[in-house]
PyMOL Python script that loads the backbone (N, CA, C, O; Angstrom):
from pymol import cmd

cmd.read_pdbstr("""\
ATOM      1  N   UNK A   1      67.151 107.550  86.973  1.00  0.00           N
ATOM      2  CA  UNK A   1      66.643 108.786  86.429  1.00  0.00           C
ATOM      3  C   UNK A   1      65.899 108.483  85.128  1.00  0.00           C
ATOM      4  O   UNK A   1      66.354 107.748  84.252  1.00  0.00           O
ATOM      5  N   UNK A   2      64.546 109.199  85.063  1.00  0.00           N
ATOM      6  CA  UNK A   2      63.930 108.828  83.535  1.00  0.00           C
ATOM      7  C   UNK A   2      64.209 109.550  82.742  1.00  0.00           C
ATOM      8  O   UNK A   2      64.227 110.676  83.238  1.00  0.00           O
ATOM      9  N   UNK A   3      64.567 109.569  81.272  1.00  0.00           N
ATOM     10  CA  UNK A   3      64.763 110.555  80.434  1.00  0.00           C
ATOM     11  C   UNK A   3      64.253 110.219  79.282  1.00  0.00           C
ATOM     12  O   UNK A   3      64.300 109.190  78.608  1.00  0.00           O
ATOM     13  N   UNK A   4      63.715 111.331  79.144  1.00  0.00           N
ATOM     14  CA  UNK A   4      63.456 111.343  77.281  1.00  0.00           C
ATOM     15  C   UNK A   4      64.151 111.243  76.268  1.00  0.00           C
ATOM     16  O   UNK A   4      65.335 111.564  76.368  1.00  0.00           O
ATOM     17  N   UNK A   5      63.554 110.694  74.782  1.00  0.00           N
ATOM     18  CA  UNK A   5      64.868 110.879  73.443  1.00  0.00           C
ATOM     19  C   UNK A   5      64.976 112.556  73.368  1.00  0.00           C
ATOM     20  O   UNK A   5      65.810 112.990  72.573  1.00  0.00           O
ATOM     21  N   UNK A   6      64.256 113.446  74.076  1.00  0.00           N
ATOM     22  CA  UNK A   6      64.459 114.858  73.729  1.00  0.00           C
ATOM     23  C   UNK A   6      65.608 114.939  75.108  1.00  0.00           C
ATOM     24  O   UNK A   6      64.725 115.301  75.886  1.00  0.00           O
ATOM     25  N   UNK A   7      66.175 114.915  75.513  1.00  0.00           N
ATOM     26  CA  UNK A   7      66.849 114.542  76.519  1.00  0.00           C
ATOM     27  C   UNK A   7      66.579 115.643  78.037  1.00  0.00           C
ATOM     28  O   UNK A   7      67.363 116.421  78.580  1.00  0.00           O
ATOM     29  N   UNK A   8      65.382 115.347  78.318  1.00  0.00           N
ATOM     30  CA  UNK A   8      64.908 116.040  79.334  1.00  0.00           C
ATOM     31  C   UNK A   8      65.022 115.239  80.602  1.00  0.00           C
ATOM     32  O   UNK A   8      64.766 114.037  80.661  1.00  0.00           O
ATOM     33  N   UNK A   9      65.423 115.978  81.611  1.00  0.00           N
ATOM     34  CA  UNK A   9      65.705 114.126  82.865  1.00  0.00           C
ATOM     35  C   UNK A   9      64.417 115.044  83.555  1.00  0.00           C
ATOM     36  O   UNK A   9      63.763 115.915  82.982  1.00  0.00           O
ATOM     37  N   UNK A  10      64.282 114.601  84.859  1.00  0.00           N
ATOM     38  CA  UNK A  10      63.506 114.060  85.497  1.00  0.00           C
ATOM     39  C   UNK A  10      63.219 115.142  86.192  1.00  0.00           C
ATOM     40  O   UNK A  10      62.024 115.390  86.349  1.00  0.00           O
ATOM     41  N   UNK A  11      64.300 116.119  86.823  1.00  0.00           N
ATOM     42  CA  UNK A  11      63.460 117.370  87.746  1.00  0.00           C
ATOM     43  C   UNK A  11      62.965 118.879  86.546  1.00  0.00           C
ATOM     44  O   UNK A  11      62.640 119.986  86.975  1.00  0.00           O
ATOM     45  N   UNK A  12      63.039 118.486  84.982  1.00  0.00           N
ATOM     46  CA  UNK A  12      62.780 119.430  84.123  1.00  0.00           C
ATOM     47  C   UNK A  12      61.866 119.263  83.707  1.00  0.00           C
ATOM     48  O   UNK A  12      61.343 120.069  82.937  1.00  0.00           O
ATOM     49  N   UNK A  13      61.229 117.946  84.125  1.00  0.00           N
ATOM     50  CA  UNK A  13      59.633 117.187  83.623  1.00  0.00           C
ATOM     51  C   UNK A  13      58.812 117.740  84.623  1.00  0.00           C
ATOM     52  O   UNK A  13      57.760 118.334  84.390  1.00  0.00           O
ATOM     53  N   UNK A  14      59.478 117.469  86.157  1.00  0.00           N
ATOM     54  CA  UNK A  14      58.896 118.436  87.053  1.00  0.00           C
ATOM     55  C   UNK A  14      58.184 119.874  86.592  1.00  0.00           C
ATOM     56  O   UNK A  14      57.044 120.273  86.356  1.00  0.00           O
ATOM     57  N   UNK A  15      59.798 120.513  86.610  1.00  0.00           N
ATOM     58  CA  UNK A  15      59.171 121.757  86.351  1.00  0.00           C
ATOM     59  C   UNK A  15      58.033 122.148  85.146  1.00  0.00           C
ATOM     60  O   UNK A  15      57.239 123.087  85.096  1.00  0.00           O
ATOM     61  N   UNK A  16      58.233 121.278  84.405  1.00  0.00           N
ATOM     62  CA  UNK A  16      56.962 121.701  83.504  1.00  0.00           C
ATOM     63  C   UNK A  16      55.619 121.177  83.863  1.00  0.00           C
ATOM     64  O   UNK A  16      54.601 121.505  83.254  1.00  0.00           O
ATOM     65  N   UNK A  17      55.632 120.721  84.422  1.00  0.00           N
ATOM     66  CA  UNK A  17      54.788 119.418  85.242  1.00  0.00           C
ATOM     67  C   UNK A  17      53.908 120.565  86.058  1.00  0.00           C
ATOM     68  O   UNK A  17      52.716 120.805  85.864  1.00  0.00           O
ATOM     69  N   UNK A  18      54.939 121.334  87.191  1.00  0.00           N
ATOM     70  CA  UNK A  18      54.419 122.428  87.856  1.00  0.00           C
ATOM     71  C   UNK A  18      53.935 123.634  86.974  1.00  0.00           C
ATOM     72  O   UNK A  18      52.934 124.281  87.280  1.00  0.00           O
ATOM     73  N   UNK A  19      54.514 123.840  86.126  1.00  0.00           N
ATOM     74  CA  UNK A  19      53.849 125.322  85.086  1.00  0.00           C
ATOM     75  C   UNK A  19      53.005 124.995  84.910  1.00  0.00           C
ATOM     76  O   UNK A  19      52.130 125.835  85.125  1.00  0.00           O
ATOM     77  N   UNK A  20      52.438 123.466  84.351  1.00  0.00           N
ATOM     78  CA  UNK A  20      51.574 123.462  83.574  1.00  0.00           C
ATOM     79  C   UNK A  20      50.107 123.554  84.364  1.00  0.00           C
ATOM     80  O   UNK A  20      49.044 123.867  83.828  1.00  0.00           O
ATOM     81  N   UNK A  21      50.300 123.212  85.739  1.00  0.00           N
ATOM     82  CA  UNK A  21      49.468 122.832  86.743  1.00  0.00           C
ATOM     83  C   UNK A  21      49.116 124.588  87.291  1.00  0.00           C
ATOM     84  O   UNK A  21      48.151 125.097  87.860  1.00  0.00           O
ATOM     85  N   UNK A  22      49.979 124.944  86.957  1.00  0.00           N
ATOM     86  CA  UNK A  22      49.636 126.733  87.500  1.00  0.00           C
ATOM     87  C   UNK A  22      49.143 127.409  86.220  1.00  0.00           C
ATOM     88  O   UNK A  22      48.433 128.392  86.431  1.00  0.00           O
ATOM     89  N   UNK A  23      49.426 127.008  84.568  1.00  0.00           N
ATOM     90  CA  UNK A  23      48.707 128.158  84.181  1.00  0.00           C
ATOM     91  C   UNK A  23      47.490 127.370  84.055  1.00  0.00           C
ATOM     92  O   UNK A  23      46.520 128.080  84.318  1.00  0.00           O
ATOM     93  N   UNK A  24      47.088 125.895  83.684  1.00  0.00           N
ATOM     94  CA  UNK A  24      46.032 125.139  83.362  1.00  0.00           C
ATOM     95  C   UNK A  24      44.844 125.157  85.088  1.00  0.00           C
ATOM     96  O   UNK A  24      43.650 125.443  85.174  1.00  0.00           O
ATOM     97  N   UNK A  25      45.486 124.880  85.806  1.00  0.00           N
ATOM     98  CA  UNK A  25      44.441 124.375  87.003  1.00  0.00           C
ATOM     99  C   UNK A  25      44.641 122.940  86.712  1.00  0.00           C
ATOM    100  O   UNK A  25      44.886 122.346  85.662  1.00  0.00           O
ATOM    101  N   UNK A  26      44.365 122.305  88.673  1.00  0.00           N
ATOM    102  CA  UNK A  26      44.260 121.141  88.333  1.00  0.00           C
ATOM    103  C   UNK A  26      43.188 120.535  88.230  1.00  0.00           C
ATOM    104  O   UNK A  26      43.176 119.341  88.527  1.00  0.00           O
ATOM    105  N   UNK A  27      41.618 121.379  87.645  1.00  0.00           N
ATOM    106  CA  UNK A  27      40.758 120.744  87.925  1.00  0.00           C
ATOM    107  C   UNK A  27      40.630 120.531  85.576  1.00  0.00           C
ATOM    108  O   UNK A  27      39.960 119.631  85.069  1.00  0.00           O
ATOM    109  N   UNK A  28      41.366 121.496  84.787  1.00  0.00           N
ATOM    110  CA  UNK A  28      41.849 121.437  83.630  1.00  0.00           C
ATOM    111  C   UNK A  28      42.525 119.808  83.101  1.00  0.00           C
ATOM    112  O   UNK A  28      42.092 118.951  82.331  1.00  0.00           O
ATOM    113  N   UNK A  29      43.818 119.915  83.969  1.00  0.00           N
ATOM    114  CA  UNK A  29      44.369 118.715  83.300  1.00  0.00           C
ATOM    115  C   UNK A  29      43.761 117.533  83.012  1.00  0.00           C
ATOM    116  O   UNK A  29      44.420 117.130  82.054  1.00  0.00           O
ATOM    117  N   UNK A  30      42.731 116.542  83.285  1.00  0.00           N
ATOM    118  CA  UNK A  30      42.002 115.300  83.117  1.00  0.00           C
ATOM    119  C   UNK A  30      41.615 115.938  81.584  1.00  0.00           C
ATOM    120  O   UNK A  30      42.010 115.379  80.561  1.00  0.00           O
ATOM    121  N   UNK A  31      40.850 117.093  81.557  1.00  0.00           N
ATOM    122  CA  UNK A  31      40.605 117.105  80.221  1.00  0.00           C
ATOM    123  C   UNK A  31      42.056 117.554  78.840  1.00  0.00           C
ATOM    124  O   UNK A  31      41.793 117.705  77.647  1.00  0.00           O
ATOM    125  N   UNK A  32      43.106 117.648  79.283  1.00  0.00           N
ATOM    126  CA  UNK A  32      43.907 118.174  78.819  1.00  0.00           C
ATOM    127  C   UNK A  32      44.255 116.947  78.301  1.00  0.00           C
ATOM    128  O   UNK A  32      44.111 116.565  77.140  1.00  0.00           O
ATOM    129  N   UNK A  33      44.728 116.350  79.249  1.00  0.00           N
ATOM    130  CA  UNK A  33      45.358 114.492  78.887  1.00  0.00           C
ATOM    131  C   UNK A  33      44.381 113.639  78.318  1.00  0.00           C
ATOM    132  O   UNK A  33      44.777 112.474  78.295  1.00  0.00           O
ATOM    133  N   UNK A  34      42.873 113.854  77.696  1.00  0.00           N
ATOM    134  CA  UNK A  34      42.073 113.339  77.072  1.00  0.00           C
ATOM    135  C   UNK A  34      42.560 113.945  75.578  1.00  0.00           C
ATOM    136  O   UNK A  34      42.768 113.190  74.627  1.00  0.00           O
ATOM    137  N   UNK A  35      42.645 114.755  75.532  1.00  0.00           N
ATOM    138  CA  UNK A  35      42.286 115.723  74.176  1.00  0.00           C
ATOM    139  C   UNK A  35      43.777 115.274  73.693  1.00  0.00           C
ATOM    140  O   UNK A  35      43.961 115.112  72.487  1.00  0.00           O
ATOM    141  N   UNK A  36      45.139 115.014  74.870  1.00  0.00           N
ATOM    142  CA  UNK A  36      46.621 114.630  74.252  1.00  0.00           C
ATOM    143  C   UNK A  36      46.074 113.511  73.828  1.00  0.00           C
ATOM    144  O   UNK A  36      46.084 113.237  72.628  1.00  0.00           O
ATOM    145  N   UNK A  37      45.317 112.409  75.082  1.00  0.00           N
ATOM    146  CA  UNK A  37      45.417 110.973  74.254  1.00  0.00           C
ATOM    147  C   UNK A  37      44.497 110.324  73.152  1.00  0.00           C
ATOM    148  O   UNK A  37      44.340 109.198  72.681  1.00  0.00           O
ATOM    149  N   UNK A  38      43.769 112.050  72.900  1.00  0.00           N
ATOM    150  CA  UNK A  38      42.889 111.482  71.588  1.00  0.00           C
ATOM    151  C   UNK A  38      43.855 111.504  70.713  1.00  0.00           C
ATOM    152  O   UNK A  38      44.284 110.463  70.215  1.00  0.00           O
ATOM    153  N   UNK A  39      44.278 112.585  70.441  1.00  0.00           N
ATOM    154  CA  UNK A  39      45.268 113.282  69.506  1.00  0.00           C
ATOM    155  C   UNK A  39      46.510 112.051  68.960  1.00  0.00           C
ATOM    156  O   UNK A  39      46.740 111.577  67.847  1.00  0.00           O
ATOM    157  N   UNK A  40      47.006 111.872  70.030  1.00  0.00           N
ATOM    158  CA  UNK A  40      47.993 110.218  70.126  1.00  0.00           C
ATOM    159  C   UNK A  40      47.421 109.036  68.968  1.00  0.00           C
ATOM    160  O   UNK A  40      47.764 108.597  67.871  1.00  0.00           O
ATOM    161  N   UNK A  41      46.424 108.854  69.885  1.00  0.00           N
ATOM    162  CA  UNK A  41      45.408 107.852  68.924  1.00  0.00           C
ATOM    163  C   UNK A  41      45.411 108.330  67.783  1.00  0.00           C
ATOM    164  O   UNK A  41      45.951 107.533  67.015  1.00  0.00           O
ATOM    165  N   UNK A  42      45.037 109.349  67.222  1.00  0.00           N
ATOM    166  CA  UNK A  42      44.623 109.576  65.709  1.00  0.00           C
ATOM    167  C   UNK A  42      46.072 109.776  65.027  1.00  0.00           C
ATOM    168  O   UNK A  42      45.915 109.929  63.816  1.00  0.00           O
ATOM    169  N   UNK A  43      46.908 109.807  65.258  1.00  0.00           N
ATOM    170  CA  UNK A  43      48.071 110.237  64.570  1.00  0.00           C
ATOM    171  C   UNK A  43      48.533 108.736  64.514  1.00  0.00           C
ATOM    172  O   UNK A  43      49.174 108.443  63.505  1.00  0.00           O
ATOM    173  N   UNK A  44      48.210 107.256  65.873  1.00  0.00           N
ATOM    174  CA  UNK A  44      48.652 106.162  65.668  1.00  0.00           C
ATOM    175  C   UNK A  44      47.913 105.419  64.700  1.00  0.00           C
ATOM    176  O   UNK A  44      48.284 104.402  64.114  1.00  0.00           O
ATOM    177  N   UNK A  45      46.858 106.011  64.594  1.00  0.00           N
ATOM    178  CA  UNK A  45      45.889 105.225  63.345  1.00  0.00           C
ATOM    179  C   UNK A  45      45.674 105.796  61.932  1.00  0.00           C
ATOM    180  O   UNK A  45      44.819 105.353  61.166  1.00  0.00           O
ATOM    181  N   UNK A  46      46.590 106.908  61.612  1.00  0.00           N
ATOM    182  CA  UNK A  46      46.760 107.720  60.532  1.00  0.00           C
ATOM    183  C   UNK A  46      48.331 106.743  60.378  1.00  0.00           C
ATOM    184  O   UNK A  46      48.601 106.315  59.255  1.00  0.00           O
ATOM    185  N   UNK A  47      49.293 106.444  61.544  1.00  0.00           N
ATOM    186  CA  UNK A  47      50.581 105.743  60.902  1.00  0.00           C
ATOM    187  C   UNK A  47      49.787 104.129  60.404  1.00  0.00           C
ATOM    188  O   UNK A  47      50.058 103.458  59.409  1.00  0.00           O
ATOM    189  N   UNK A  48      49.034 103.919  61.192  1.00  0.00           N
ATOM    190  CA  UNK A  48      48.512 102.316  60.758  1.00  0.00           C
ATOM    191  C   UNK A  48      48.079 102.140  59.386  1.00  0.00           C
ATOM    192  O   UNK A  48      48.572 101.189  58.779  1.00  0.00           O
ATOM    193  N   UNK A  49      47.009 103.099  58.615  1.00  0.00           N
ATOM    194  CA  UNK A  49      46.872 103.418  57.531  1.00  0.00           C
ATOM    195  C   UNK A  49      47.950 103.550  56.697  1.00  0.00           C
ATOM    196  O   UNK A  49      47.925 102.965  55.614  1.00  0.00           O
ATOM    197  N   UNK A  50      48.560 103.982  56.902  1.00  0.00           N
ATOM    198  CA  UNK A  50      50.044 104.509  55.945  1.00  0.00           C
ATOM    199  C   UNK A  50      50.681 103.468  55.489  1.00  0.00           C
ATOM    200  O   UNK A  50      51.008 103.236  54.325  1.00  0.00           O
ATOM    201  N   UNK A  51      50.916 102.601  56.792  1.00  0.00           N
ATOM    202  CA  UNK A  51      52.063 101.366  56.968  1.00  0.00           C
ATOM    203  C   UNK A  51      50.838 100.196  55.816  1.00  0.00           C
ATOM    204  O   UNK A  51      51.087  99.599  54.769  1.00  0.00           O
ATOM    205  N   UNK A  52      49.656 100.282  56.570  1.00  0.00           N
ATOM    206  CA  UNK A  52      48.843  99.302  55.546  1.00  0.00           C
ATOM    207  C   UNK A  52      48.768  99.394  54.258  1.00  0.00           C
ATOM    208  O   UNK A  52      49.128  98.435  53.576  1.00  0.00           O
ATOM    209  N   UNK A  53      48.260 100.622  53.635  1.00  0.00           N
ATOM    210  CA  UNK A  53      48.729 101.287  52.308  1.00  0.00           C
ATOM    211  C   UNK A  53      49.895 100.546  51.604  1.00  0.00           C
ATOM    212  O   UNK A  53      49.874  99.693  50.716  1.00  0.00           O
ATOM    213  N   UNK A  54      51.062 101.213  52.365  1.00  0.00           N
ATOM    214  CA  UNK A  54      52.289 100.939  51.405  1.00  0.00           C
ATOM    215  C   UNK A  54      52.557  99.321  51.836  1.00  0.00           C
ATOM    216  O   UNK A  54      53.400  98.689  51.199  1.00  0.00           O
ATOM    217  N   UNK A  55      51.937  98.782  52.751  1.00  0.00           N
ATOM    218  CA  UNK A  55      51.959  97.049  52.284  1.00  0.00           C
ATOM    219  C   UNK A  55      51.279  96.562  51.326  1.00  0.00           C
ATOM    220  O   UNK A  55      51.762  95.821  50.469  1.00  0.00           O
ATOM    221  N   UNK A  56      50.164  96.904  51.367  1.00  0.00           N
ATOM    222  CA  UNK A  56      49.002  96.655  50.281  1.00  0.00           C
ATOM    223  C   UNK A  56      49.613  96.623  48.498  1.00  0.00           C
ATOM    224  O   UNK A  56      49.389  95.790  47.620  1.00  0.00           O
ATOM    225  N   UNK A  57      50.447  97.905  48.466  1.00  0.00           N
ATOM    226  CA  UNK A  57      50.617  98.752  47.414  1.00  0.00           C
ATOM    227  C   UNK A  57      51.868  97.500  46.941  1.00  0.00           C
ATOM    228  O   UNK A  57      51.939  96.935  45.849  1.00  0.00           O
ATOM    229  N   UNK A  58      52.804  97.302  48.182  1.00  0.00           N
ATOM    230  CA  UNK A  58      54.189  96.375  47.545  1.00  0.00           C
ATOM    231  C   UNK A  58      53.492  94.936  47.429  1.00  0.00           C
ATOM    232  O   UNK A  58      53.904  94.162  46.565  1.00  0.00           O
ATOM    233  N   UNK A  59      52.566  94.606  48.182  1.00  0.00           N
ATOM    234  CA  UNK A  59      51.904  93.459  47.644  1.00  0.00           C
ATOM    235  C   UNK A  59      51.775  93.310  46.492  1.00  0.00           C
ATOM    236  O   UNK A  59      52.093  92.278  45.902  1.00  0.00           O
ATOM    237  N   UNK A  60      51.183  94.527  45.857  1.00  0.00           N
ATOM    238  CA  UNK A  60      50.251  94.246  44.729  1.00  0.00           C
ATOM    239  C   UNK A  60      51.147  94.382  43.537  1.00  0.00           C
ATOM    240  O   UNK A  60      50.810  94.016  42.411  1.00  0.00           O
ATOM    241  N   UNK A  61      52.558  95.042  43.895  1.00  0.00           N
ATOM    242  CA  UNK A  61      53.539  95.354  42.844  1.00  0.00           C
ATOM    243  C   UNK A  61      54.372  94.233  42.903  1.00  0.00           C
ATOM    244  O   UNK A  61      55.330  94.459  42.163  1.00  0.00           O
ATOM    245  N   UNK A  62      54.507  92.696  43.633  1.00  0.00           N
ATOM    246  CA  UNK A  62      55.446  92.416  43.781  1.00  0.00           C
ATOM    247  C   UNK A  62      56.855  92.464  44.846  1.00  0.00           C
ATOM    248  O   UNK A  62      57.640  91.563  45.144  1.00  0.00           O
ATOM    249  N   UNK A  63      56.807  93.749  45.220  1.00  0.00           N
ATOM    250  CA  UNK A  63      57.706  94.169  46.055  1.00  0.00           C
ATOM    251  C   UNK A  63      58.072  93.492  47.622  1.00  0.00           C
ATOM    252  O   UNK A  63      59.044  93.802  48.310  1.00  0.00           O
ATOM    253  N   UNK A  64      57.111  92.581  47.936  1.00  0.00           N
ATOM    254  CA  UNK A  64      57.047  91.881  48.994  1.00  0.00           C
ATOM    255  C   UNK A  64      58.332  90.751  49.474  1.00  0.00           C
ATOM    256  O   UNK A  64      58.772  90.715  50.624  1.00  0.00           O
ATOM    257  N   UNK A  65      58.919  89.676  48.117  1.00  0.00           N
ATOM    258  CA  UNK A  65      59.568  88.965  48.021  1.00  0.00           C
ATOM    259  C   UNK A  65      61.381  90.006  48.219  1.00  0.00           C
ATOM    260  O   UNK A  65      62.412  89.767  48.848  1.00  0.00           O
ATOM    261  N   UNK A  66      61.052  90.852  47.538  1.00  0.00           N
ATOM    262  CA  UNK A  66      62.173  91.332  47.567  1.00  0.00           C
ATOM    263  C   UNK A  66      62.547  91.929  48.640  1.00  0.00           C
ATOM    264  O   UNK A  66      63.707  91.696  48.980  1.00  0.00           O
ATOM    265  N   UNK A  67      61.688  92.919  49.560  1.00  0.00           N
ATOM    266  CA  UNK A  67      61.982  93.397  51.069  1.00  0.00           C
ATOM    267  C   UNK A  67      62.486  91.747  51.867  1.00  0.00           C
ATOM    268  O   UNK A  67      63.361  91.672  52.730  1.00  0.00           O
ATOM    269  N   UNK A  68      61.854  90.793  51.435  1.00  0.00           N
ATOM    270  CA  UNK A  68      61.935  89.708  52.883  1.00  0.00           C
ATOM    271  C   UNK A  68      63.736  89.226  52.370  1.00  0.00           C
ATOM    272  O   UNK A  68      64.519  88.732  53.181  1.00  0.00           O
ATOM    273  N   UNK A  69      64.115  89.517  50.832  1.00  0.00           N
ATOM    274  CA  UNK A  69      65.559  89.314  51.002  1.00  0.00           C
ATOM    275  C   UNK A  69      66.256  89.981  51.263  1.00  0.00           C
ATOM    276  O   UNK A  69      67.311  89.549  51.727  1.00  0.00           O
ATOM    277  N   UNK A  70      66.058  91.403  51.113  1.00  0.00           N
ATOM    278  CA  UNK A  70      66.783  92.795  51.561  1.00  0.00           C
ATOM    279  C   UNK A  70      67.151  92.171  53.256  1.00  0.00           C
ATOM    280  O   UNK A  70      68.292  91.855  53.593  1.00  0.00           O
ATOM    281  N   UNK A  71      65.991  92.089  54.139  1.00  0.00           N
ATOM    282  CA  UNK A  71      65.955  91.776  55.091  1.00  0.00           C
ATOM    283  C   UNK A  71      66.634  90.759  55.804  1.00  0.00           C
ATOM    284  O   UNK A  71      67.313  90.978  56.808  1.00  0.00           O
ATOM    285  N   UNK A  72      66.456  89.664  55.298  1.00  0.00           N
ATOM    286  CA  UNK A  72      67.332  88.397  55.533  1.00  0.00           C
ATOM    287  C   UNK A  72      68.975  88.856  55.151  1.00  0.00           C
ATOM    288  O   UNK A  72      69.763  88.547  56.045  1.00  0.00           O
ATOM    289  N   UNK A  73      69.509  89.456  54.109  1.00  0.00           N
ATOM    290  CA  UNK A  73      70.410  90.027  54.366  1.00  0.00           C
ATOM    291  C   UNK A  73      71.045  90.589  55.541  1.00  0.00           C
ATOM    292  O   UNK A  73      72.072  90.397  56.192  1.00  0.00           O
ATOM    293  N   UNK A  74      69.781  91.552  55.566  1.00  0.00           N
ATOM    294  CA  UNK A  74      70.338  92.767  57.166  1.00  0.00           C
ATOM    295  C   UNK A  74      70.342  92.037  57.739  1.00  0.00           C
ATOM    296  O   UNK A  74      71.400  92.301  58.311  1.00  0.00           O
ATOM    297  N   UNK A  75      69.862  90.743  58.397  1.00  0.00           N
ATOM    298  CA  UNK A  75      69.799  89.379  59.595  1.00  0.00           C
ATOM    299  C   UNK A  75      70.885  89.177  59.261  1.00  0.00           C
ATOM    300  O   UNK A  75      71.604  89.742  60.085  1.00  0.00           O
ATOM    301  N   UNK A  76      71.594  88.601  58.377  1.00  0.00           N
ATOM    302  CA  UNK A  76      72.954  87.668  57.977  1.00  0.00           C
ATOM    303  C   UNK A  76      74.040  88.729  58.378  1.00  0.00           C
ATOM    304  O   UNK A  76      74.789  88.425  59.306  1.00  0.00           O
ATOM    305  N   UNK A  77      74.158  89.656  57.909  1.00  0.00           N
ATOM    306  CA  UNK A  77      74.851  91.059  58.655  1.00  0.00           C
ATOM    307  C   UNK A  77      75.113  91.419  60.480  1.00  0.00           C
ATOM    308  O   UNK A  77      76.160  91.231  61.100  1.00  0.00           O
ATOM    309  N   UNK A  78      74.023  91.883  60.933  1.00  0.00           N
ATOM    310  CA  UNK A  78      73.648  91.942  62.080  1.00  0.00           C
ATOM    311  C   UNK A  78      74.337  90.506  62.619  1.00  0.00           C
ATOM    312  O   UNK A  78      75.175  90.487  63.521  1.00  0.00           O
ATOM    313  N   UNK A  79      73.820  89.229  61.877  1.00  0.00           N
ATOM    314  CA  UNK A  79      74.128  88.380  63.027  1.00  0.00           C
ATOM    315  C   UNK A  79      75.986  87.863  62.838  1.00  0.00           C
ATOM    316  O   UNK A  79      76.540  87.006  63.527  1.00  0.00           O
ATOM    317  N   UNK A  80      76.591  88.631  61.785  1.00  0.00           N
ATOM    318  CA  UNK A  80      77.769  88.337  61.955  1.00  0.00           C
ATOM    319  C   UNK A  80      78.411  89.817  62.442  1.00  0.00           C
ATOM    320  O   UNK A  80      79.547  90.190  62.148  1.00  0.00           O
ATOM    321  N   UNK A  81      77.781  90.315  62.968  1.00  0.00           N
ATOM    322  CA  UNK A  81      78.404  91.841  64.088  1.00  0.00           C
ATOM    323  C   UNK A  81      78.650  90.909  65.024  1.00  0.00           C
ATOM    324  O   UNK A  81      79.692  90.347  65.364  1.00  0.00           O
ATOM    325  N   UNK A  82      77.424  90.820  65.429  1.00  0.00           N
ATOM    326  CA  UNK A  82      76.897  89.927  66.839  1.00  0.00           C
ATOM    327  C   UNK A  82      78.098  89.115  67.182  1.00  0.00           C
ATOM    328  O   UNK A  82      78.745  89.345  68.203  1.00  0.00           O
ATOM    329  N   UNK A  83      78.443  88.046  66.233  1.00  0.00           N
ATOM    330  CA  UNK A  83      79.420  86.722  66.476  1.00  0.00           C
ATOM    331  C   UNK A  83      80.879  87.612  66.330  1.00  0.00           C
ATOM    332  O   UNK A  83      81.449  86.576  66.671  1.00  0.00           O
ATOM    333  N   UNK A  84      81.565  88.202  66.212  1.00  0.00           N
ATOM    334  CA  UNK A  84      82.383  88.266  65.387  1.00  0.00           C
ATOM    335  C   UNK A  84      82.925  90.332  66.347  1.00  0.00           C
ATOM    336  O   UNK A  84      84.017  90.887  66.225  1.00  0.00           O
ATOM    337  N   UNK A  85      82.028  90.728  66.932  1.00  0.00           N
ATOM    338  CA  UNK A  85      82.401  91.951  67.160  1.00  0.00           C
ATOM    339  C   UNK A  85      82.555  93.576  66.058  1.00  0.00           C
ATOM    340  O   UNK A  85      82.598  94.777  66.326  1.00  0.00           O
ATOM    341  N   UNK A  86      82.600  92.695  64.667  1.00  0.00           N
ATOM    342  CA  UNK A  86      83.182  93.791  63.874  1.00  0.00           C
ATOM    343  C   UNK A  86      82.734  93.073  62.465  1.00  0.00           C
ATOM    344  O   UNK A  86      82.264  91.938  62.545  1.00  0.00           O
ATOM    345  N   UNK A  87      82.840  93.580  61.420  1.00  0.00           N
ATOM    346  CA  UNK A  87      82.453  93.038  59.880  1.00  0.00           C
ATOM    347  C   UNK A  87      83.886  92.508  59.661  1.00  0.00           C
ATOM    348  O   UNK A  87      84.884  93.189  59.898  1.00  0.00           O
ATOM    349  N   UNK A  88      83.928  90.835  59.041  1.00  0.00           N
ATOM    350  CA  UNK A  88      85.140  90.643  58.245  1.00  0.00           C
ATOM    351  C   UNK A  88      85.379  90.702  56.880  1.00  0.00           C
ATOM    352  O   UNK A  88      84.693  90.020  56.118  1.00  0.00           O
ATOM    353  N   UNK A  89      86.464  91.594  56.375  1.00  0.00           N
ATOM    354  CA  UNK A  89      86.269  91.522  55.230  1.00  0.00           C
ATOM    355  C   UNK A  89      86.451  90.192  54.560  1.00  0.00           C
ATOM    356  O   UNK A  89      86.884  89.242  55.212  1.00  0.00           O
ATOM    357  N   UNK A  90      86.071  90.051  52.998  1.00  0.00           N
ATOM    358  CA  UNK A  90      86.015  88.657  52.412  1.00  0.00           C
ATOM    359  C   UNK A  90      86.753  89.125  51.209  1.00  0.00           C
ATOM    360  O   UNK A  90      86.292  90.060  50.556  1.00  0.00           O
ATOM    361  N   UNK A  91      87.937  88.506  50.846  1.00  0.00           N
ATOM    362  CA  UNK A  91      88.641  89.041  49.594  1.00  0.00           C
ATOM    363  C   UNK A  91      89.016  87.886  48.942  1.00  0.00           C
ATOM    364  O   UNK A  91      89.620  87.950  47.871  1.00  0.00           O
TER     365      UNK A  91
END
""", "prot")
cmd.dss("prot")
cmd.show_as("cartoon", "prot")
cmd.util.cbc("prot")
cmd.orient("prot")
């Protein structure tokens, strides 16, 4: 069964699937799913901008060195879940 993170399964995709085909027409939808997958696009290249920005920005502040240890942390973490099932404490 396919499901969405909105948790819609598979015969509710249908049904909208069918509404949409009765109030749109199916000679509508090709242009419908253009205008979604422009829309897609511009919102993925408005996040690309963003993400570039605030790299640019921690570059230029420094901030770069310090995310890659934050990070390596969360690795050293994560990878003792992984081994280990659970966090051990260290006292």
């Amino acid at each position: 069964m396919i499901s969405l993170p909105l948790f819609i399964s598979t015969p509710e995709l249908m049904i909208v699937g069918l509404v949409v085909i009765l109030v749109f027409g199916s000679d509508k939808l090709p242009e419908i799913a253009r205008g979604i997958a422009r829309a897609m696009n511009t919102v993925r290249n408005a996040t690309d901008d963003i993400k570039n920005e605030i790299s640019k920005t921690a570059d230029e502040h420094g901030f770069t060195e310090d995310v890659k240890q934050i990070t390596s942390k969360i690795e050293e973490v994560k990878d003792q879940i992984e081994e280990t099932g659970s966090i051990k404490r260290r006292f």
